[in-house]
C-alpha positions as CSV (number, residue, x, y, z in Angstrom):
1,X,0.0,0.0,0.0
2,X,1.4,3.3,-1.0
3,X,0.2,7.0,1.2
4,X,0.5,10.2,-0.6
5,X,-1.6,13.6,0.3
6,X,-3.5,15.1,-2.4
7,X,-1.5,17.4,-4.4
8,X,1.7,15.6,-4.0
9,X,3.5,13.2,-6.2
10,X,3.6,9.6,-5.4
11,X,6.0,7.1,-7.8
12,X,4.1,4.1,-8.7
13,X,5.7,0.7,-10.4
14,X,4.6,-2.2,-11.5
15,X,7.0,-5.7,-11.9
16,X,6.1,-8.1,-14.4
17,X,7.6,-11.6,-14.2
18,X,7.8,-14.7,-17.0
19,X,6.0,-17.1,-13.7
20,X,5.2,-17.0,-10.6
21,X,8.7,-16.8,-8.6
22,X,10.7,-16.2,-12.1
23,X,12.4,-13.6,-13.7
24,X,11.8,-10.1,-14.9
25,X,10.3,-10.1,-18.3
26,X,9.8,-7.0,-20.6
27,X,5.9,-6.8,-21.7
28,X,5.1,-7.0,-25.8
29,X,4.5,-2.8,-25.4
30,X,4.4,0.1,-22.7
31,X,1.1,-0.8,-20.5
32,X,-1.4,1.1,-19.7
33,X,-2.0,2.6,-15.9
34,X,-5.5,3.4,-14.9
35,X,-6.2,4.7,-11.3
36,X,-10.0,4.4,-10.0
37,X,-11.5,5.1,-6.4
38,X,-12.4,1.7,-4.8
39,X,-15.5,2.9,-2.6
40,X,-16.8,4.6,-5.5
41,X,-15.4,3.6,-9.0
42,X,-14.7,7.3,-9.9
43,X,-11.8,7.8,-12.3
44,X,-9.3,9.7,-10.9
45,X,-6.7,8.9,-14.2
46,X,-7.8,7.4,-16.9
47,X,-5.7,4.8,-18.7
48,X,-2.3,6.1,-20.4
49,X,0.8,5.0,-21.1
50,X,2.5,8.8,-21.5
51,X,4.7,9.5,-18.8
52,X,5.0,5.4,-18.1
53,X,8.9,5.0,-17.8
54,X,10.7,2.2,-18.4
55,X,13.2,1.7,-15.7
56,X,14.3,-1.9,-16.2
57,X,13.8,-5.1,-17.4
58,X,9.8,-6.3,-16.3
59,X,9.8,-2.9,-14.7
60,X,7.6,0.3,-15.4
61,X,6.9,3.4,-13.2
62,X,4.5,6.4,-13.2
63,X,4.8,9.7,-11.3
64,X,1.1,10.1,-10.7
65,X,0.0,13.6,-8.6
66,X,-3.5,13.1,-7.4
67,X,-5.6,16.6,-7.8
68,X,-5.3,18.5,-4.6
69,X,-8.8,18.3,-4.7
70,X,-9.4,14.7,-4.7
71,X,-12.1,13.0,-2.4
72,X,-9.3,11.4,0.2
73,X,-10.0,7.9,0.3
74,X,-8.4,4.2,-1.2
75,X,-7.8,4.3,-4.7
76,X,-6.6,1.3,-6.8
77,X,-3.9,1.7,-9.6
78,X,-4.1,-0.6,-12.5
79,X,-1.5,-1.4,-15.0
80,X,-2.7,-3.5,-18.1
81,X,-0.4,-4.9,-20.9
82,X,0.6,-7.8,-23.0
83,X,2.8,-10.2,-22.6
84,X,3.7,-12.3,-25.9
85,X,-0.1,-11.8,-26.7
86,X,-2.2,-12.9,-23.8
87,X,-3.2,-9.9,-21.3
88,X,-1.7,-9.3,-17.7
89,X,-2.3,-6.7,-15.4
90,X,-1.1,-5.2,-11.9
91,X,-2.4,-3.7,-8.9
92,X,-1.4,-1.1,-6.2
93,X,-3.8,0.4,-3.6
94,X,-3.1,3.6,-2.9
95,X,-4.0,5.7,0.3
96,X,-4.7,9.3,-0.8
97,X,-5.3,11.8,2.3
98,X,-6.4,15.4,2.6
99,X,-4.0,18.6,1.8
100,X,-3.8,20.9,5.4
101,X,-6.6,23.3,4.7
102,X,-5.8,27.0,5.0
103,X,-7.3,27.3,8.3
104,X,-4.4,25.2,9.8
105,X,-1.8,27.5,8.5
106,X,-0.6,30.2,10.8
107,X,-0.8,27.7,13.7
108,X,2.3,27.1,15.0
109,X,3.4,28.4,18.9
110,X,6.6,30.2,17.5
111,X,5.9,33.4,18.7
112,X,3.0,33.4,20.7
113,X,4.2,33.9,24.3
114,X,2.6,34.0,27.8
115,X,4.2,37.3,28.8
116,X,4.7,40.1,26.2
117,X,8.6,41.3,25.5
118,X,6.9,44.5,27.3
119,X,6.2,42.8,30.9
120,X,9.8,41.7,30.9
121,X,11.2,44.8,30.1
122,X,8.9,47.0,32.6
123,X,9.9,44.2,35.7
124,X,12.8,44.6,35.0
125,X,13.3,48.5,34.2
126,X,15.1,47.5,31.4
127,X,15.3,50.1,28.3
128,X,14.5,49.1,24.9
129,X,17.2,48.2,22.7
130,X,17.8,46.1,20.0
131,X,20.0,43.5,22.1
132,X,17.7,43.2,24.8
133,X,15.1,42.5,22.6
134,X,16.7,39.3,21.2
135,X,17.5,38.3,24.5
136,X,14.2,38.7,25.8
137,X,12.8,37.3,22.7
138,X,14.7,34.1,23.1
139,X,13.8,33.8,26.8
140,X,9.9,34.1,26.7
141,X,9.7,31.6,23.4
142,X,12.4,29.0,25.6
143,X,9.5,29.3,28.7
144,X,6.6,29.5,26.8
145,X,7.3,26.1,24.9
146,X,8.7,24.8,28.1
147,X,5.4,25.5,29.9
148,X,3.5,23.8,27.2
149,X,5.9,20.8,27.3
150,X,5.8,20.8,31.4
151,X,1.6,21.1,31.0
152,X,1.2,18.9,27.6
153,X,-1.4,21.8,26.2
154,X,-1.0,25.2,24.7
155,X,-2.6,27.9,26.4
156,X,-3.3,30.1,23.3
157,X,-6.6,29.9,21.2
158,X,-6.2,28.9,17.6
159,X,-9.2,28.7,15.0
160,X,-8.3,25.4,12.6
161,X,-9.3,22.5,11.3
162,X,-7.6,19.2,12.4
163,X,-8.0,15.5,12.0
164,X,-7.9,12.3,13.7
165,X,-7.9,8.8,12.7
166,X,-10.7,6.6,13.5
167,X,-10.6,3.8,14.7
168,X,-7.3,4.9,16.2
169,X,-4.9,1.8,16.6
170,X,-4.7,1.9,20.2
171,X,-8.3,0.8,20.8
172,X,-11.2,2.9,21.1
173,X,-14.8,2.9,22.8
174,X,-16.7,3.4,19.8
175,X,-18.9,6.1,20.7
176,X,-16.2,8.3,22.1
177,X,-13.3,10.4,20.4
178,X,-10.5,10.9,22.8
179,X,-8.4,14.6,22.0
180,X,-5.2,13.7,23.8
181,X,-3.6,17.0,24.1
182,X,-5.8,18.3,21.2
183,X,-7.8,20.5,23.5
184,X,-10.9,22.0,21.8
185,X,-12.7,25.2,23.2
186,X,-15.8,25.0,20.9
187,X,-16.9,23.4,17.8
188,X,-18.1,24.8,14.4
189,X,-18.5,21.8,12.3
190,X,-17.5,17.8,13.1
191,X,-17.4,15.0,10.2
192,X,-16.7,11.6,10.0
193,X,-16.2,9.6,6.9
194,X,-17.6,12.5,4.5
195,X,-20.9,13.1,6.6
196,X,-21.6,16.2,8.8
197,X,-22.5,15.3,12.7
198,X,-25.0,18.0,13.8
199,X,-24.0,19.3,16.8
200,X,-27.3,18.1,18.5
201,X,-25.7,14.3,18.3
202,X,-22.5,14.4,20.3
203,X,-21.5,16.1,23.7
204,X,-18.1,18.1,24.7
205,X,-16.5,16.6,27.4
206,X,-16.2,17.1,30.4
207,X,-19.4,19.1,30.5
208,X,-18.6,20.2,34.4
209,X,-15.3,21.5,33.8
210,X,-15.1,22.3,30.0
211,X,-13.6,24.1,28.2
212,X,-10.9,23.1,27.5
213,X,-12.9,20.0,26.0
214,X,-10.5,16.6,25.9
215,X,-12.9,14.3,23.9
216,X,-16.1,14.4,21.9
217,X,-19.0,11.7,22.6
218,X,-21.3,10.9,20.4
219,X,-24.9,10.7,21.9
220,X,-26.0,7.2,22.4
221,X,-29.9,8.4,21.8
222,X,-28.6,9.4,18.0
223,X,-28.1,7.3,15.0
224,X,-24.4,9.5,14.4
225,X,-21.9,7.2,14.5
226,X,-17.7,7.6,13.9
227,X,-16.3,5.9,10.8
228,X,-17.4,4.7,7.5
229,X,-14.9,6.3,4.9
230,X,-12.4,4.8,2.7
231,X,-9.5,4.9,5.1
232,X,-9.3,5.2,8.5
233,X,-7.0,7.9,7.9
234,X,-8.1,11.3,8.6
235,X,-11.7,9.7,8.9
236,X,-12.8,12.3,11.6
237,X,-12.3,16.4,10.8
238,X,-13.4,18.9,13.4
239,X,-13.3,22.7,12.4
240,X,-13.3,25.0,15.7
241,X,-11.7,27.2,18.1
242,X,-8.3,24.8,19.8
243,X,-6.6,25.4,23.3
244,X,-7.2,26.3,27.1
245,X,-9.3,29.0,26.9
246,X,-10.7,32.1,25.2
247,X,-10.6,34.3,27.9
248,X,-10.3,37.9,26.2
249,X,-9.8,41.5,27.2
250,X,-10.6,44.4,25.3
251,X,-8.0,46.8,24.9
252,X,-8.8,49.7,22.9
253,X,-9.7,50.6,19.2
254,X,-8.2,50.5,15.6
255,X,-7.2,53.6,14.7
256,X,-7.2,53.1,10.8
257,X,-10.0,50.5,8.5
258,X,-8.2,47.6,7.1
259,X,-8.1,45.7,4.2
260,X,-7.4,42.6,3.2
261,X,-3.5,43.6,2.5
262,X,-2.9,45.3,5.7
263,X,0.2,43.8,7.1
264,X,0.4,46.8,10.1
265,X,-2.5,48.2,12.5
266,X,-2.6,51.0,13.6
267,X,-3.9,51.3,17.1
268,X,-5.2,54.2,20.0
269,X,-3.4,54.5,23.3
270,X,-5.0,52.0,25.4
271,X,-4.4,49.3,23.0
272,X,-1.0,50.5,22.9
273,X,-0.7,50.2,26.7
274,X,-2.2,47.0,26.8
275,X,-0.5,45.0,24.6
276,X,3.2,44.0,23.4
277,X,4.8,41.7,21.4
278,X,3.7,38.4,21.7
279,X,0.3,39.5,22.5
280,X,-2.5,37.8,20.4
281,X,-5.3,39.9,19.0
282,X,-8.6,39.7,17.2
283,X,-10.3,41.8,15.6
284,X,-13.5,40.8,14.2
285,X,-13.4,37.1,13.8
286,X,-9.1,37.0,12.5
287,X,-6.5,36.4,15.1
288,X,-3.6,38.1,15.1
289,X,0.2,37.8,16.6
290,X,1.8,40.8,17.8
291,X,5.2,40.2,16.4
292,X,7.0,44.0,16.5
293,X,6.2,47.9,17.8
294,X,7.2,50.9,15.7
295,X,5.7,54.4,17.3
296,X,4.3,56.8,15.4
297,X,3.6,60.6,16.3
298,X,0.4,61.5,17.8
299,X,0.6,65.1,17.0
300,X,1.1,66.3,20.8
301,X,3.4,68.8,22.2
302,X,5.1,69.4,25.2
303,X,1.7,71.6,27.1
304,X,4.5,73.6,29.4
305,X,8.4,73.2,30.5
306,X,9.0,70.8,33.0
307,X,11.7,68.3,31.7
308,X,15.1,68.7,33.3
309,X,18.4,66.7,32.3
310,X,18.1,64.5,35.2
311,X,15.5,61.2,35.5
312,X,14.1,63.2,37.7
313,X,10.9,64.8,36.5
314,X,8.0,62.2,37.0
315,X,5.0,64.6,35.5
316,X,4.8,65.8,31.7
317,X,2.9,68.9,30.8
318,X,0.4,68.3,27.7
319,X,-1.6,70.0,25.8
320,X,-4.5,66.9,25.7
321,X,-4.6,64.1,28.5
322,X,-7.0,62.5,27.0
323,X,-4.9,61.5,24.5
324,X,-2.5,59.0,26.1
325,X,-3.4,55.9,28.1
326,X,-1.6,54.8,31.4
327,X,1.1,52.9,30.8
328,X,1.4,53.9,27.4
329,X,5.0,54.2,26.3
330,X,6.1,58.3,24.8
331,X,9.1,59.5,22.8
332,X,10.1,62.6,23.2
333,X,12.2,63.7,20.5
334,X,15.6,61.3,20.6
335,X,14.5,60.9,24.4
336,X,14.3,57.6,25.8
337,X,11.2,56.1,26.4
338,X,9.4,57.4,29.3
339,X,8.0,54.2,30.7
340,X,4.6,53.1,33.1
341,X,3.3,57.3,33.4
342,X,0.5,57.6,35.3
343,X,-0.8,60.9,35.0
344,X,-0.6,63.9,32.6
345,X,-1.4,67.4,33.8
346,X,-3.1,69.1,30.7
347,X,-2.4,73.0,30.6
348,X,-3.6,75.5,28.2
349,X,-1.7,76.9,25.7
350,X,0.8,74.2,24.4
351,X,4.3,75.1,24.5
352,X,6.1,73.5,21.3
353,X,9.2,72.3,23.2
354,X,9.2,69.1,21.7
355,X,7.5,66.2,19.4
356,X,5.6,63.5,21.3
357,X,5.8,59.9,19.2
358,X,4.0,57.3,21.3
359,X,2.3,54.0,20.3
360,X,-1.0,55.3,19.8
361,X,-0.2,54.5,16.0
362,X,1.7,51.5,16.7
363,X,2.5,48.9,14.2
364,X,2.0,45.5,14.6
């Protein structure tokens, strides 16, 4: 039996032989190669001998890509010939299973993090700099993955579709489809073998504690059952929302309307306060990962003079309060970052002393 996903090549070949137990033997021409579905019959290539190659005595391959959009399933490749006039044939079976999906791209831990690169910087009153923040970097991915490993789940909510065998091969109770560290937060749709399972004929479990959600039962007063494709390969798909929780806090606002190209967000102060790198964000119904800060200006200026040479001055004058968030992170002008404020005095009258960029208009 030969496995290939859908949309890859697999090599196929076929051996002839003069008996049973004999030797190679060249056919009379090139055979033909036909490959069919065996649940359903359904021609996925029809019989050819272009691209057959002849790699040796008895011997004859085929390259064969199966369309990425192929029904996964058991398919049977038949080569056909003759062989000093009387007709032989060969058989493979051939496993094809389903391409990843675009909703299980984008779904890998690198980079998501349980602290932001922010937190570990304000603990430790440590400046931003381009060192630190490798260092940093490196630290929170190294304990992030470390706490997953420790825990055997991921923390992080991530919207995809994944698959599981069924039956698995290390037993099963035939009703029940165990997650392992799979952990599911809620379901959008569930199949098995090609057919949709309505939600109203299986059960999360553990309903008492859930979610996280670490198996799916199907109910025993429905006529949904697991199985019955092809292969017991990928038999079972759930689409839905994956991890420990979807607990969520909302931060603030967009401060620009996106498009479908945006690759940066612009956001107001108290998302810029809130969040760091290694944050994850949604907007709408997309998930994002914060993966780098740039500030941009926010069109303030210094309200009054106030600012000496030393660290010493713990209020800034402004001509708008209102337009920073605590805990949001200024520039002003080739400054360091003034980091953690917690109140702005606004006077009338702004003195232009000085540009203030903060993260109001922070890039993601």
């Amino acid at each position: 039996m030969t496995d290939v996903i859908a949309g890859q090549p697999v090599a196929l070949l076929a051996q002839f032989y003069d008996f049973s137990g004999g030797a190679l033997t060249d056919l009379d021409a090139t055979p033909t190669i036909t490959v069919a579905s065996v649940g359903t019959g359904t021609i996925a290539l029809a019989a050819t001998t272009s691209g057959v190659t002849h790699p040796g005595t008895g011997s004859y391959g085929y390259a064969w890509t199966p369309a990425a959009a192929l029904t996964p399933g058991t398919y049977l490749a038949t080569w056909a010939g003759l062989k000093t006039g009387s007709a032989v044939t060969a058989t493979e079976t051939i496993t094809v299973t389903a391409p990843a999906s675009a909703a299980d791209t984008g779904t890998s831990p690198d980079g998501i993090w349980y602290a932001t690169r922010e937190d570990v910087q304000r603990a430790l009153d440590s400046k931003t700099t381009a060192r630190n923040n490798l260092q940093i970097a490196r630290a929170l991915e190294d304990a992030s993955r470390a706490a997953e490993k420790l825990c055997h789940r991921k923390f992080f909510p991530v919207a995809a579709t994944r698959y599981f065998d069924w039956p698995p091969r290390a037993g099963m109770t035939p009703w029940i489809l165990r997650l392992n560290d799979q952990e599911l937060i809620s379901v959008t749709t569930l199949s098995s073998g090609g057919t949709v399972i309505p939600s109203t004929s299986y059960n999360l479990e553990p309903v008492n504690e859930g979610p996280p959600f670490s198996r799916v039962e199907i109910k025993l007063s429905s006529d949904a059952s697991f199985g019955g494709g092809d292969t017991y390969q990928r038999d079972i798909k759930i689409t839905g929302l994956w991890g420990y929780r979807n607990t969520e806090t909302t931060v603030g606002a967009l401060a620009e309307i996106l498009d479908a190209t945006e690759t940066s967000i612009d956001v107001d102060g108290p998302t810029s306060a809130g969040v760091g790198v290694g944050s994850i964000l949604r907007v709408d119904s997309e998930r994002m990962t914060v993966t780098g800060r740039q500030q941009a200006t926010t069109g303030q200026t210094l309200g009054a003079p106030g600012l000496t040479a030393q660290a010493n001055s713990v209020t800034v004058p402004v001509a708008d309060g209102s337009a920073f968030a605590i805990e949001e992170i200024i520039l002003i002008d080739a400054d360091d970052p003034v980091i953690g404020l917690v109140a702005f005095v606004p006077v009338a009258g702004p003195v232009p002393l000085g540009d203030l960029n903060g993260c109001g208009g922070e890039k993601r």
